[in-house]
N, C-alpha and C positions, 0 to 999 in steps of 0.2 A: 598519609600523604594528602594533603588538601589539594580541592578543586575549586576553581575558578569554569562553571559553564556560561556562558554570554551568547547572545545571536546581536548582531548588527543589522534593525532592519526598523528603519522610521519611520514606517507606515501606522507600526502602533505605538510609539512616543508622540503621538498630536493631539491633542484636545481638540485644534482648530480647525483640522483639515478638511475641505468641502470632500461631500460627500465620502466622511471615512467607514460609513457600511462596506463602502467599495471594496476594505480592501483587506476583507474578512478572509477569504479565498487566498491572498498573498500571504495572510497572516500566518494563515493554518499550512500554509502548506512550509514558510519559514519553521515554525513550531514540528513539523514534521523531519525537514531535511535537520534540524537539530537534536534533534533524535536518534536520525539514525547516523548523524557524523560523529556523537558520543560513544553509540553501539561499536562504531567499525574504529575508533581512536580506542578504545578501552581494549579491545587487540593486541594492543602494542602497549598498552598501560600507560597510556599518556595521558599527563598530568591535568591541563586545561586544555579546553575546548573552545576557540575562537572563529565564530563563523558570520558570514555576512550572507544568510539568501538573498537579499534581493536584489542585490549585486549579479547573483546567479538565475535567478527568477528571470532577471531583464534580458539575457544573453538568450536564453535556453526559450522563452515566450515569443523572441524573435527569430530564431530559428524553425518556430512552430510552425510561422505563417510559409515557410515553405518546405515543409514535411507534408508527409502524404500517406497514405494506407496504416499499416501496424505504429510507426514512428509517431503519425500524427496524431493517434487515439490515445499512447503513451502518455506524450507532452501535454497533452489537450487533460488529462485526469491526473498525472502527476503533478502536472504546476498548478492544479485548479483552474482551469482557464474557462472563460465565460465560451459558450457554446457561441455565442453570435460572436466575428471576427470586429465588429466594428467595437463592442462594449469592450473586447481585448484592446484595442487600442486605443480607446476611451479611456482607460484605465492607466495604459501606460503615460498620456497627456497627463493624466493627476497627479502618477507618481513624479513625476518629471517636473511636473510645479513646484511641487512639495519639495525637491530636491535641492531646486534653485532659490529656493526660501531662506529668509534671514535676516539678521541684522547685526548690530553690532555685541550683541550679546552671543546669539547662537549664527554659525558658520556652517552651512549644511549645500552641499553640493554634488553633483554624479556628472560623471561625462564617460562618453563611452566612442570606439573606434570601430571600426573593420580591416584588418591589412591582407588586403588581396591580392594573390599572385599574378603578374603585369599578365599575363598566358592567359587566365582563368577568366573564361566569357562567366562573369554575373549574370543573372537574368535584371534588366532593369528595374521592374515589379520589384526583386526585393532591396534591389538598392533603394527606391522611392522606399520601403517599408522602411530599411533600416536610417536613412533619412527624415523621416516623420517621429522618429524617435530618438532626436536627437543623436544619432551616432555618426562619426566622423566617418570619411574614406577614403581612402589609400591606397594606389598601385604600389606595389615591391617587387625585390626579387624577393624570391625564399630561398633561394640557394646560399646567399649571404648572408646567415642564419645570426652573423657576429655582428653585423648592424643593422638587421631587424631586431636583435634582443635589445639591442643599443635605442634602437627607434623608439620599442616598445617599453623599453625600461623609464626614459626621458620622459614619454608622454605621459606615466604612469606618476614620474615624480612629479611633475607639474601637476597632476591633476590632485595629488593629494600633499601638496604644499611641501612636499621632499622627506615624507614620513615613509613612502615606499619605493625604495631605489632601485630593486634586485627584483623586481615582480617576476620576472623569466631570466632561464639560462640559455645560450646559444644553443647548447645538448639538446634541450626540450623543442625547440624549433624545427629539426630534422623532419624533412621529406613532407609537413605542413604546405598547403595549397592557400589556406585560408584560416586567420587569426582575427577571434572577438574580442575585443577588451574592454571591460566595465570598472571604472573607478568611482570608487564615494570617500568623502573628506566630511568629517565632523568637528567642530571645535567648539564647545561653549561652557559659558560659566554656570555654576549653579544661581536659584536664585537666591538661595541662602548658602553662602561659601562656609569655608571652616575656618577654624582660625588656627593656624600651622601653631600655636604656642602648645594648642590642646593635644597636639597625636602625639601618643607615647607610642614606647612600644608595649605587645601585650604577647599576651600567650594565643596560640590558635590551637582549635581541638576537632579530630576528627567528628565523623557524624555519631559513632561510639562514646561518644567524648573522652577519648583517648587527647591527651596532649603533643601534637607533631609538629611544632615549632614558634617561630615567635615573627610577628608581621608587627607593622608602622600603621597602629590606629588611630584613626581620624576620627573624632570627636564633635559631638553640635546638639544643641536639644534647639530643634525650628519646627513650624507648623509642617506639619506633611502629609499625605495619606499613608494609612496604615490599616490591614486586612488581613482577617484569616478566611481563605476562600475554602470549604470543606471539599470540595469536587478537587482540588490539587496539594490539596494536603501540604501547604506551607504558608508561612506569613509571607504577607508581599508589601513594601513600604516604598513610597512614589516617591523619588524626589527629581523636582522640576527646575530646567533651565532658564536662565534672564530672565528679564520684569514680564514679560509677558506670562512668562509658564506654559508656552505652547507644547513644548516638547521636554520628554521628561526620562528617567530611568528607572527601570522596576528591578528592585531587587528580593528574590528570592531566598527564604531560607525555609530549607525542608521541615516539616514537622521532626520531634526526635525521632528517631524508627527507623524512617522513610527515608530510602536511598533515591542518589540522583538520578537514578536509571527511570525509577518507580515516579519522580518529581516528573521527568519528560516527559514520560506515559500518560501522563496526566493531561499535562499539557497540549500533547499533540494529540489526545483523542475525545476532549472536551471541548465545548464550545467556549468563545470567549468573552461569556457573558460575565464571567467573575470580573473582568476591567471593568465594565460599566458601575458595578457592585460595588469597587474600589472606592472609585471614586464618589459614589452615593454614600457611603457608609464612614468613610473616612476622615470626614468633617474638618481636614487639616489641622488638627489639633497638633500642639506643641508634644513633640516626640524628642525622647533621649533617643541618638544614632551615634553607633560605632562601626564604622566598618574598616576595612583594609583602605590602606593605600598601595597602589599597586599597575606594572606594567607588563604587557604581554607581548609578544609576538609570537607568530606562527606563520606557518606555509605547507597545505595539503591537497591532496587531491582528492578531487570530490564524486571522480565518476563512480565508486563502489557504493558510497550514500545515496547518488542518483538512483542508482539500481534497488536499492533495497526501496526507495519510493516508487517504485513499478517499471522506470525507466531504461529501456536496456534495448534497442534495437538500433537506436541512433550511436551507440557505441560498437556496432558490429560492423565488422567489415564486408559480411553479408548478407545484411537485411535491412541494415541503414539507406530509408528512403527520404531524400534529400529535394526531389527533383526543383522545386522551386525556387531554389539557392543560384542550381547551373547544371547543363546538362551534363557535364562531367558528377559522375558518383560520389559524394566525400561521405565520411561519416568522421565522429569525432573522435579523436584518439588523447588529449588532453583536459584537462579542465584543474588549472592549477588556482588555489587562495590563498592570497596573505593578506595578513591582519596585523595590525598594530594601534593597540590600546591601552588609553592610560587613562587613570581617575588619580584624581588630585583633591585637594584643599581646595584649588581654585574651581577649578570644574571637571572635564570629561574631553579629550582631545583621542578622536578614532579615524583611521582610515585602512580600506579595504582594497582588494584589485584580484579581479578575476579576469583569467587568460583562457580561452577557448580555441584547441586548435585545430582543423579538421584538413582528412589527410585526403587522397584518391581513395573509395575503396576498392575489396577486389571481387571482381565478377568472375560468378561462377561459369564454368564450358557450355559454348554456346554456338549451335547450330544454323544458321539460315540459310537457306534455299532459296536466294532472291536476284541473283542472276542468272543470264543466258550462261549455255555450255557452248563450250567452241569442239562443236563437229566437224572439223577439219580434218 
């Protein structure tokens, strides 16, 4: 049964981007959550793996700035987050550039929401944070759970040009106070397209090279980069978007042997000096490429992957420390992805949408002694 594993995260498709050391720390820590959302999907023997951290990253790095004690030491080592708050939000200006970047070749965008329950005093502080971060805001009810999904479904399809229509169900909205939502939209062409006469069909063969069925190969021999990095035990072949080549896609094939589990590991516990190597080494010499054509969708939840990245208190109903959000308690009870991706002849058209929902939590029995007694 063949895999398809991918992460969605264009921090590290840029050649161009100002200062992209920045965003080593986002990188590793995507390389990470993809790791272990393969580990907790192989559970259930699911086929491909489609994930967008930084979709996640942006929701979950905003939430940081108002966590506190265990939660906020969590967030602050599981997302990588820079120790000073100002370089954290330095960073998210970058990503947020990089987002709204493009042209008529590559289509690259993120927009992002808050829908807050009309009842639920905010604290202004984080409304100014999540404001500074480009995110939208929104009074609701949340009782009306069938047009807030509606609200949140619409905003979702707008943002990814109506590639995600179902991002949430009314079901999932229940007893929710407060809802995050982060969209990103991709569309561009390669800069060396294919030529649709080339893809035949072919045979596809597991990592065994067992033979498990027959896929629509895409065909091209163009200049590319092309790498064997020995720290991840796979070839990796670049191939780059529009005349500029800003932004590009890396694909991975395991050495023979070498499982996708073992590819991950690699990945997420290496540094990522082998891109640099890539493209030093690569020379973009004229490469025969075949790969699949081919489309995906998915929809998961990510809080069990969060956890296995060390995260786990801001999912408790008893230890999730929030206070900078609202003096009302929440912790998070949702965190739903969908994904949809296609690669083509023509180019690479992707869009993602992550829903964050956070509930009241519950406090545990509680004593104070802070009034008079009526001696009467």
């Amino acid at each position: 049964m063949w895999k398809v594993v991918t992460y969605l995260i264009f921090a590290t498709a840029t050649h161009a981007a100002p200062a992209v050391n920045d965003f080593a720390n986002v990188n590793q820590f995507a390389l990470q959550l993809l790791e272990n959302t393969y580990a907790f999907q192989e559970n259930f023997n699911t086929k491909n793996v489609v994930l967008s951290p930084l979709s996640v990253w942006s929701i979950f790095s905003l939430l940081a700035e108002g966590s506190s004690g265990d939660t906020f030491f969590e967030l602050m080592n599981g997302l990588r987050l820079p120790r000073d708050l100002r370089k954290t939000q330095s960073l998210h200006m970058a990503l947020n550039s990089l987002l709204n970047s493009g042209n008529q070749d590559v289509i690259l965008k993120g927009q992002s929401a808050m829908f807050t329950d009309c009842s639920l005093e905010v604290h202004p502080e984080f409304c100014q944070a999540a404001t500074s971060y480009n995110t939208d805001i929104y009074s609701v009810d949340p009782s009306n759970t069938t047009k807030l999904a509606n609200d949140i479904n619409y905003y979702v399809c707008l943002a990814t040009d109506g590639l995600i229509t179902n991002a949430v169900t009314s079901e999932a909205l229940e007893n929710l106070r407060m809802v995050l939502v982060d969209a990103l939209y991709f569309k561009a062409t390669w800069t060396y397209q294919f030529d649709p006469l080339q893809t035949k069909q072919g045979a596809f063969y597991d990592s065994l090279g067992k033979h498990v069925g027959t896929v629509n190969l895409m065909y091209q021999k163009a200049p590319h980069n092309l790498a064997y990095p020995p720290q991840i035990e796979a070839q990796v072949l670049e191939m780059t978007y529009g005349k500029s080549s800003q932004f590009s896609m890396l694909i991975l094939l395991p050495a023979n042997g070498v499982p996708v589990k073992k590819l991950l590991n690699n990945l997420a516990t290496n540094s990522l000096d082998w891109m640099d190597e890539l493209r030093e080494s690569g020379g973009g010499t004229d490469i025969d490429v075949l790969i699949p054509r081919f489309k995906i969708s998915t929809q998961q939840d990510l809080i069990t992957p969060l956890q296995y990245s060390g995260i786990h208190s801001i999912f408790d109903a008893m230890k999730a420390q929030l206070p900078g959000v609202s003096d009302t308690p929440l912790y998070v009870t949702k965190t739903i992805q969908s994904v949809e991706l296609e690669v083509t002849e023509e180019g690479t058209t992707a869009a993602a949408s992550t829903v964050v929902g956070l509930e009241n939590r519950i406090l545990g029995q509680r004593f104070e002694a802070n009034r008079m007694l009526n001696l009467s």
